[in-house]
LOGU-554579 format. One record per residue: residue in three letters; x, y, z of N, C-alpha, C in turn. Coordinates in steps of 0.02 Angstrom, whole numbers, plus 50000, padded with zeros to 5 digits. Each point is the difference from the previous one (the first is absolute). Example, Ala and Ser with C-alpha at 12.3 -4.5 7.8 and 13.67 -1.06 7.14 Angstrom:
# LOGU-554579
ALA506604971650390499555005950000500455006050000/SER499825005349964500425005950003499615005550037/
***
This chain:
# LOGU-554579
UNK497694133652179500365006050022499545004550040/UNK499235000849974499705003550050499894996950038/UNK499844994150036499874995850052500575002250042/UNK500595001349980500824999650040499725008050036/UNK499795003849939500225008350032499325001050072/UNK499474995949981499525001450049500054996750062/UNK500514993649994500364998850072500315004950030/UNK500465001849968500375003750029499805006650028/UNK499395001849952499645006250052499944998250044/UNK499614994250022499754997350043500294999350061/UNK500764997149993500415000250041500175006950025/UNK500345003349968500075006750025499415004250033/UNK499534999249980499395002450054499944997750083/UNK500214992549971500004997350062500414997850055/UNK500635004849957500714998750050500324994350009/UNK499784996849940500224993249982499944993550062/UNK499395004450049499844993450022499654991749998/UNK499425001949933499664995949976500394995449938/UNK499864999249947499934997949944499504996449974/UNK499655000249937499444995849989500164995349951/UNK499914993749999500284996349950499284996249959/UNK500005002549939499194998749957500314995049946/UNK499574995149965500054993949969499475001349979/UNK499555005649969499414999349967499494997550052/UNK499524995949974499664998450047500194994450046/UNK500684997149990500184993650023500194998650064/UNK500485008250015500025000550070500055006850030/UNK499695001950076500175008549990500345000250089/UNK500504997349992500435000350076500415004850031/UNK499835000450044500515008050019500404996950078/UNK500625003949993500484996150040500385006850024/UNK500175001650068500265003350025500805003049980/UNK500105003749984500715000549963500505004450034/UNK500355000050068500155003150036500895000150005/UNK500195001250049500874997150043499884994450022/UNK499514997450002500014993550053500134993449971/UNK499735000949924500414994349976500725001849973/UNK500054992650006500934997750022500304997349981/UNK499644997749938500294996849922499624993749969/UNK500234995550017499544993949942500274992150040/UNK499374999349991500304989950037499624996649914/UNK500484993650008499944997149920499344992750026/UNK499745000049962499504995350003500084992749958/UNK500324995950027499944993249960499544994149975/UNK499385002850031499614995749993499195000950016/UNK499595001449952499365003250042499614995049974/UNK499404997049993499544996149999499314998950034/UNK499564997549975499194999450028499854992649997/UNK499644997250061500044993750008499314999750034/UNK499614998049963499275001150014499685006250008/UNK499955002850062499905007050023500295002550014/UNK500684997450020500655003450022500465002149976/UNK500265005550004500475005349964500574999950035/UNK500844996949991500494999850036500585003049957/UNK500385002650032500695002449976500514997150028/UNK500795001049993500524999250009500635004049956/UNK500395002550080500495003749944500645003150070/UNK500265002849947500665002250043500235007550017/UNK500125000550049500275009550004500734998750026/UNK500245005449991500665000850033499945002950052/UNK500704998750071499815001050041499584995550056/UNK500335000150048499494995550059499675001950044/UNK499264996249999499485003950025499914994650062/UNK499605002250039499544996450054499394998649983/UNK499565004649986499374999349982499815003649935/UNK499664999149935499695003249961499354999549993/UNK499685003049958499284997949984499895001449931/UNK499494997649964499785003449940499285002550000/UNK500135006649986499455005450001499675000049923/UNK499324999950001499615002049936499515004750026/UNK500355008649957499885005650012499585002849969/UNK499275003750010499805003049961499595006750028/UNK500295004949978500045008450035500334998650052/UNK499354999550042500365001650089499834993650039/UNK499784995849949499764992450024500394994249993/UNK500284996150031500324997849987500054991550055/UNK500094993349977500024994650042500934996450000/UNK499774997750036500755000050043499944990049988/UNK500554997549959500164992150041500624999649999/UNK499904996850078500944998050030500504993849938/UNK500405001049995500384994349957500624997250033/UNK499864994749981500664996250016500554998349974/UNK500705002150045500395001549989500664995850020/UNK500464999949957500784995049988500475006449989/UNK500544999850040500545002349986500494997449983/UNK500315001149921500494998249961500585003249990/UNK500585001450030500375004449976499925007350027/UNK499885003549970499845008349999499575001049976/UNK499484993149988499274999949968499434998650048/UNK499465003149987499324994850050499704997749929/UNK499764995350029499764993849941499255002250049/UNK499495000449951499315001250009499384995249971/UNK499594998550043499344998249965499405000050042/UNK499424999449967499465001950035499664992950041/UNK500074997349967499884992850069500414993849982/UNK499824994650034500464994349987499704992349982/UNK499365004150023499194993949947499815002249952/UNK499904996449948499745002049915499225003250000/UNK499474999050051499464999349996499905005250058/UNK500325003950015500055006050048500545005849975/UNK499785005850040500215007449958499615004649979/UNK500095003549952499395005949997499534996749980/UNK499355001850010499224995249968499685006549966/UNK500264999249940499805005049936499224999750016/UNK499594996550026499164999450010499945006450051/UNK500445001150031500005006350069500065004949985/UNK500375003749934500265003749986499765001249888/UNK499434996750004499655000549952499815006349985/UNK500035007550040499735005749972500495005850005/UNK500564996849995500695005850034500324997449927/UNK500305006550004500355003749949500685000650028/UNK500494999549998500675003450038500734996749956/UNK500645005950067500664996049949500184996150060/UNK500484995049983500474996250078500565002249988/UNK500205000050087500585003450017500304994350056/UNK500665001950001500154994450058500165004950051/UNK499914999250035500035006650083500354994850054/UNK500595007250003500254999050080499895005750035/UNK499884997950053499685008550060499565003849948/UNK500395007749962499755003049974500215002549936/UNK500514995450004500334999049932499814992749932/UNK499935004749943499744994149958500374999749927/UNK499754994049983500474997349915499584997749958/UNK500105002849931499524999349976500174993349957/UNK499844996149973499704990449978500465002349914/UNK500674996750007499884995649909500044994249984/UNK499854998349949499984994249997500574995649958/UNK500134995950043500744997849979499954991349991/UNK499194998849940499984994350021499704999649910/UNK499814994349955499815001949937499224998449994/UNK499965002650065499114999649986499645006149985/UNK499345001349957499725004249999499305001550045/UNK499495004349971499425000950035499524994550031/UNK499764997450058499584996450018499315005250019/UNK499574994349954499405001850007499534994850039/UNK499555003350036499424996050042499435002450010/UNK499434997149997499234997750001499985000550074/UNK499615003250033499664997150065499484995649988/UNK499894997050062499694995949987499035002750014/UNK499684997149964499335000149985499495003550062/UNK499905005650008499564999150067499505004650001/UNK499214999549984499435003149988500125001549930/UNK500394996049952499995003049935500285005649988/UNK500544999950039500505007049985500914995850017/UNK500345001349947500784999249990500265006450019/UNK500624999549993500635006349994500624996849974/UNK500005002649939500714998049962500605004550046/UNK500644996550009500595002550049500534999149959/UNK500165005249966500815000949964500475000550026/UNK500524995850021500875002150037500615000249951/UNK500075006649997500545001149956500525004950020/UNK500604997849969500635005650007500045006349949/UNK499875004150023500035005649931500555006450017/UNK500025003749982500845005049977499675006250007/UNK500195004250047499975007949996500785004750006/UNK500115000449926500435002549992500484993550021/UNK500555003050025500334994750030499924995550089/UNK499415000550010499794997850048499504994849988/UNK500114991250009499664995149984499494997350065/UNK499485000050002499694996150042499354996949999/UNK499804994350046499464996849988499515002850042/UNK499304998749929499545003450041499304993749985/UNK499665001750019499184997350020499575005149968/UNK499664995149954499235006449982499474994450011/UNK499365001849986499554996350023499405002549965/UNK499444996249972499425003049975499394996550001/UNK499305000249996499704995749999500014999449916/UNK499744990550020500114999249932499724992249990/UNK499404999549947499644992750010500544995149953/UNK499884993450023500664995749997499874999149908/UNK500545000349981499934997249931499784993349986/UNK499944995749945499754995049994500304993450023/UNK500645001449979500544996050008500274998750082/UNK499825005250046500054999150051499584998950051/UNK500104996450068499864996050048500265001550053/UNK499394996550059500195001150056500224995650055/UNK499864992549955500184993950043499994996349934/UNK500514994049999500064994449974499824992550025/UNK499624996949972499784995250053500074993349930/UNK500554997150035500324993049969499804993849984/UNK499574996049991499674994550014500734992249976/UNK500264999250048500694994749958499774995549966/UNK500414996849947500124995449971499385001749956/UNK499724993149959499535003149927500034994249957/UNK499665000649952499964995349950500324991450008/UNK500524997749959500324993650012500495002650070/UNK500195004850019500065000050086499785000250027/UNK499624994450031499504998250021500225002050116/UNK500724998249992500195003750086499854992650038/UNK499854999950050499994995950054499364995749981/UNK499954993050019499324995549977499874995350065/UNK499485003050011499634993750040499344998449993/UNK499994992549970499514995949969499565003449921/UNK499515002149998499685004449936500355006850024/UNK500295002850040499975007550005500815002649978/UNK499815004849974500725003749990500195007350016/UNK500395000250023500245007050039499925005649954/UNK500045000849929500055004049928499074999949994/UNK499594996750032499195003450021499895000750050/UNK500134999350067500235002450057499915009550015/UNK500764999549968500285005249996499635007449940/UNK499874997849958499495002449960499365004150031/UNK499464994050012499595001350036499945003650070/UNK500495000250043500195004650044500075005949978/UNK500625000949948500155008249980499245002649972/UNK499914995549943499105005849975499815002750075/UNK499744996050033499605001450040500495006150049/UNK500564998050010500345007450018499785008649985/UNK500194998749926500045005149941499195001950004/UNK499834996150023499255001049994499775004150067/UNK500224999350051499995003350077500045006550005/UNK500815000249965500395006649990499875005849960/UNK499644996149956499765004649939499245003950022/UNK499684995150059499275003850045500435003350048/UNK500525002250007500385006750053500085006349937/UNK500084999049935500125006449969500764998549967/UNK500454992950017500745000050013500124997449902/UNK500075001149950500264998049942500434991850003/UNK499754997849985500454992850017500004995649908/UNK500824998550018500284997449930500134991350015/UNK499774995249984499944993649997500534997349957/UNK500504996249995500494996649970499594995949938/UNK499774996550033499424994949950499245001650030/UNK499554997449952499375000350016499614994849971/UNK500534995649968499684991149995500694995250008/UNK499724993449981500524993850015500435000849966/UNK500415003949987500555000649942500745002150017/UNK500354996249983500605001950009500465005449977/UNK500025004350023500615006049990500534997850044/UNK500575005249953500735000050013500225007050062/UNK500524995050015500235004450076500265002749972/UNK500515001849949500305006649970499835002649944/UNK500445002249977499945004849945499615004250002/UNK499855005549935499625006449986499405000450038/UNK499354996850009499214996550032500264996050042/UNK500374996350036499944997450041499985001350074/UNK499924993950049499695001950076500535004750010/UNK500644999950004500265004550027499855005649965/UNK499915001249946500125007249971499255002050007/UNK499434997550008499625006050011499905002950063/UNK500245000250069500075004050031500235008049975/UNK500654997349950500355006549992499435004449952/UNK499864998149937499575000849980499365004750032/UNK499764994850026499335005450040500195004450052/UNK500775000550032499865003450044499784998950047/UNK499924993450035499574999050073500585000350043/UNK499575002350048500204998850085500134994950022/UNK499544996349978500074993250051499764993949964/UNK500374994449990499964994349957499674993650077/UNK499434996249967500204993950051499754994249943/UNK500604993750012500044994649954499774995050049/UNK499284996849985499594996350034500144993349978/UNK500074996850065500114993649973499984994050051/UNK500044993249988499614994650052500764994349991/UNK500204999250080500524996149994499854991450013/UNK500684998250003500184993150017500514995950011/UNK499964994850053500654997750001499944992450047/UNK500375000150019500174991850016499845000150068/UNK499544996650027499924996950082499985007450035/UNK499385004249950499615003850038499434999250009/UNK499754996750063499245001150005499445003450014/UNK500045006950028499575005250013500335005649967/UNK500435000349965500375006749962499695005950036/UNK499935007549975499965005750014500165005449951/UNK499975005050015500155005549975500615005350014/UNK500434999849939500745002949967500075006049967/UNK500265004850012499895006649988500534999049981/UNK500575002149935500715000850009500255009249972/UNK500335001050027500195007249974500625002249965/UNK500265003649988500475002949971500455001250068/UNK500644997249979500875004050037499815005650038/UNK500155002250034500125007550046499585001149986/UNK499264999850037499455001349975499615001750074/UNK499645004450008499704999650077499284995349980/UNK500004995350059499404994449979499395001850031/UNK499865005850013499305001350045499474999049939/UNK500055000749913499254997449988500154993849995/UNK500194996549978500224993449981499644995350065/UNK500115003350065500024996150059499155002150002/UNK499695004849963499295002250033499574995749937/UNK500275000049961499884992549947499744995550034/UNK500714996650029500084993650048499225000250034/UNK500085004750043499715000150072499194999349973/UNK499825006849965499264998549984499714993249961/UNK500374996649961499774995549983499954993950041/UNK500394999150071499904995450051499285002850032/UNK500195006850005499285002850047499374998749956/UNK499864998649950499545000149954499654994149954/UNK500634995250020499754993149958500254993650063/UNK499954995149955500164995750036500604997350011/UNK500625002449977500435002149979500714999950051/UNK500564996650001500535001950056500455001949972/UNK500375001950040500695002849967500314993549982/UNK500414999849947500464994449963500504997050068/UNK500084994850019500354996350038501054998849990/UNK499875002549906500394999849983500775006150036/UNK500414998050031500525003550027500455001249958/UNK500094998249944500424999749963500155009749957/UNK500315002949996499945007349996499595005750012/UNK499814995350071499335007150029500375003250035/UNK499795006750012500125005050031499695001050073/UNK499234998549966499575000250069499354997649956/UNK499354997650054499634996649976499565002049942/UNK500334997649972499564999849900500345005449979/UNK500605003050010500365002749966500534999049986/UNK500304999849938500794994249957500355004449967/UNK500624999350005500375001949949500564994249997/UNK499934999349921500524996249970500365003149963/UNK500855000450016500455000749940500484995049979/UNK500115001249945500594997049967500474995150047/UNK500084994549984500594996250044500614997149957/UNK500504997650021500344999449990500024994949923/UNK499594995250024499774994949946499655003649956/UNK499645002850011499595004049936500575004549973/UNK500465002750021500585003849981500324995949938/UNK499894993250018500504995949991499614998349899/UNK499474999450036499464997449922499915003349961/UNK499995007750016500095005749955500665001849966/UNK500464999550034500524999849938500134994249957/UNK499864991650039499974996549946499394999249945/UNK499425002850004499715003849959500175001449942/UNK500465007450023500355004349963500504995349962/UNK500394995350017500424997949964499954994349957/UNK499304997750013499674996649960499695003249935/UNK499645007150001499805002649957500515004049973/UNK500515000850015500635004349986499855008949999/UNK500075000350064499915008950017500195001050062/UNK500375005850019500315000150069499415001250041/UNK500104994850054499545000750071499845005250013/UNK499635000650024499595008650039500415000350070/UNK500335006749977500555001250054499595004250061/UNK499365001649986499785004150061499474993350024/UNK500084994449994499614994050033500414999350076/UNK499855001450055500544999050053499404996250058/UNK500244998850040499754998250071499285001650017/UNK500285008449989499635005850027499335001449958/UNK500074996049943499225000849932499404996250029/UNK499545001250012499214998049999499954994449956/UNK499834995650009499904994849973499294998349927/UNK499465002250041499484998549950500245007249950/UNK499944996649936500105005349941499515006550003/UNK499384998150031499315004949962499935004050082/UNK500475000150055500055004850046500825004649964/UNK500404996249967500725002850012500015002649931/UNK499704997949921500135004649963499495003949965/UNK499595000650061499455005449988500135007250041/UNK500524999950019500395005550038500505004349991/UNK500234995649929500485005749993500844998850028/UNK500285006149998500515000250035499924999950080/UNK499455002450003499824999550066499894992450028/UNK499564997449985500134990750037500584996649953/UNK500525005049958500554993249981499924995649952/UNK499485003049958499914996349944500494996549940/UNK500224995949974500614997549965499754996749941/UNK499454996849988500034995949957499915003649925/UNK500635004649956499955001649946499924998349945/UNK500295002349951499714994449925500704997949972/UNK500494998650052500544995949968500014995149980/UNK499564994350036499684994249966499824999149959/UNK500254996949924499794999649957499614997249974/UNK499664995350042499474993349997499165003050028/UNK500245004350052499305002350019500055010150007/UNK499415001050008499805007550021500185002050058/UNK500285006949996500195002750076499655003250023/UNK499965005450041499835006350038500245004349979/UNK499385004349953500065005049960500275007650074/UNK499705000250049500105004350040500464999550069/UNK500574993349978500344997650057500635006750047/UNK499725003349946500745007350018499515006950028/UNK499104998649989499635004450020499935003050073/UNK499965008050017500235001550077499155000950016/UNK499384997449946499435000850017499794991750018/UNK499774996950070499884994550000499255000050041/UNK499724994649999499344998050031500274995950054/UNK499645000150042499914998550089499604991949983/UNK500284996849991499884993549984499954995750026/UNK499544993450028499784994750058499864991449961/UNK500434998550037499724991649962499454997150062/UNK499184999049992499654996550035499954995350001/UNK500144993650051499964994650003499404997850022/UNK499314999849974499394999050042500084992950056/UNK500184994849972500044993050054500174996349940/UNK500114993650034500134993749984499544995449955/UNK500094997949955499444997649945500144993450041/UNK500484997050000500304993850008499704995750103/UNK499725007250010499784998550079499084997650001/UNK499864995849991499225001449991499445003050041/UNK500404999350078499685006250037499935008249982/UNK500685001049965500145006349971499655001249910/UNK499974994549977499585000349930499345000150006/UNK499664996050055499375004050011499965005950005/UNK500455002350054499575007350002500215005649960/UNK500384997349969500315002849897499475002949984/UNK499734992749989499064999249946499385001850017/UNK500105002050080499495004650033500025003250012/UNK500725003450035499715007149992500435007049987/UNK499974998649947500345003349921499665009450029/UNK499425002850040499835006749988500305000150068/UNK500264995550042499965003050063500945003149989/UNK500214994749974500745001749977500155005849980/UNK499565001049944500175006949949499785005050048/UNK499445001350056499785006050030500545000450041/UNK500354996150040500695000650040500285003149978/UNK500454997549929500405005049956499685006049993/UNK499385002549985499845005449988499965003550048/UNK499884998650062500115003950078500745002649978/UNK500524996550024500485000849993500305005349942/UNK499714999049949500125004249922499735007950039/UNK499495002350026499805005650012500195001850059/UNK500294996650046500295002250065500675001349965/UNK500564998049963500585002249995499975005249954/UNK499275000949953499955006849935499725007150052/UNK499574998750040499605003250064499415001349940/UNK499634995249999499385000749943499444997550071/UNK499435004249982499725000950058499454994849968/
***
């Protein structure tokens, strides 16, 4: 009650142009409170997908152009959104790639509320979706974080989302990269002659984790010997992304296949995804080893960059699956799903994640409904099965990993 009466001085002093909205120390945002806003647009969908912070939602009324503003005093940044007209509705969102949108790393020391702005008129954010607060870690840089709170909170009868921000060293549990090493123990992965892709792959990631960790960057390892872990459930590959909190997952690994003889290097990515690191993957590791891009045409995009989804036949195996183990098919499995599991349900709602725990035979995806996802990469280093390409596997294992690591600090901007 005294908190209420010292607003309200407040206001009245100030002609009720300000308002200050306090959360203790959690958040201290102040948002312009004028004629100019013009009521409320509903928010269906907000989420963080690596570094990226995206919304979606609806206002009444048809617009041409909007933007969403994150305001704080007299400061304030401006992004354009894109826009669908439905009815007597504009249908809104902030981009139309998962891996693009606000980059919470930019905006690591701002405090503010969002507003959606037309001209000079604005609406203030509810949320009309059953998600709550997302929290985020920046990522690692000279040994300094900033924890980033996004939440919807209530003044009086006025709801809106705001941004606080603080420094703040990473807890234990959290991370700044995930780095995958595939397959493990009796999955042993791809074989040619004594070698197996499950030490391969291993021995690459240490030596990764080992790179990353001489930049200052926290790095969380899936495994760290020959042993087999499980792709789902509570500890498993998929779930510790969510877990730690990383940015950025990459699942290392050494392919193979039939009547390839110089193989190459396969980057594959996530659905609606903009491929500029994926492709700087690709590129430095041709520039750097001995190394070509994969020959393989089969779901490339462009050279050494893939995306595979779901086809029709795989449509087809998953519900008989399902009706083999007796549980209804995964109705959000469509066309449009990412194919490798450890890019698509390490994402969330955001890459389309499906595989729940209706299955009664195996473990699901504890976080398949989560709007917090990791920015996730399946690496295809080369061809085991090519022996031009398995040599230079077994030689040169640092020149590989420093590629990736170019690449890792050109897309973080780690100097």
């Amino acid at each position: 009650m005294k908190k209420f009466i010292i607003v309200m001085i407040l206001l009245l002093l100030t002609g009720c142009k300000w308002f200050q909205v306090s959360e203790g120390k959690k958040e201290e945002s102040v948002f312009e409170y004028k004629d100019e806003i013009n009521g409320i647009a509903k928010i269906n969908s907000y989420s963080i997908y690596g570094r990226f912070f995206n919304l979606e939602g609806e206002i009444d009324g048809s617009f041409d152009s909007l933007s969403l503003v994150l305001r704080e005093k007299d400061i304030s940044r401006e992004y354009p959104l894109n826009l669908e007209k439905n009815d007597n509705k504009t249908l809104f969102k902030t981009n139309n790639l998962i891996n693009e949108g606000i980059n919470l790393e930019e905006i690591k020391a701002r405090t503010g509320v969002f507003f959606i702005k037309n001209n000079d008129t604005y609406y203030t954010l509810q949320n009309n979706s059953n998600y709550k607060d997302l929290e985020y870690y920046t990522i690692t840089k000279n040994k300094e974080n900033y924890q980033i709170t996004i939440s919807f909170s209530k003044f009086e009868d006025i709801e809106y989302l705001s941004l606080s921000s603080k420094k703040q060293s990473l807890p234990k549990e959290i991370y700044d990269i995930v780095i995958d090493p595939g397959h493990g123990g009796m999955d042993v992965g791809a074989v040619s002659g004594e070698y197996h892709e499950s030490n391969f792959t291993l021995s690459y990631s240490l030596l990764l984790k080992e790179k990353l960790e001489s930049l200052g960057l926290k790095v969380k390892i899936t495994r760290d010997k020959d042993v087999s872990i499980p792709n789902y459930g509570k500890y498993g590959r998929v779930s510790i992304p969510y877990l730690t909190k990383a940015k950025l997952m990459l699942s290392i690994h050494m392919n193979s296949a039939k009547g390839v003889k110089n193989g190459g290097v396969e980057i594959y990515v996530a659905n609606h995804s903009n491929t500029n690191f994926a492709k700087s993957i690709a590129y430095n590791i041709v520039e750097n080893t001995s190394s070509n891009y994969s020959p393989n045409k089969s779901n490339r995009l462009e050279d050494g960059v893939y995306l595979r989804t779901l086809t029709k036949n795989d449509l087809e195996s998953i519900e008989n699956d399902a009706k083999k183990d007796g549980y209804t098919p995964y109705e959000k499995a469509t066309t449009d799903s990412t194919y490798y599991y450890i890019i698509r349900e390490t994402g969330g709602i955001i890459t389309g994640a499906y595989v729940d725990s209706r299955n009664p035979k195996k473990e699901g995806n504890p976080y398949v409904n989560s709007n917090h996802g990791c920015e996730s990469y399946l690496v295809e280093m080369g061809y085991m099965n090519s022996n031009s390409n398995l040599e230079i596997l077994k030689n040169e294992k640092e020149r590989y990993v420093d590629a990736i690591v170019l690449s890792i600090k050109k897309e973080l901007g780690i100097d």
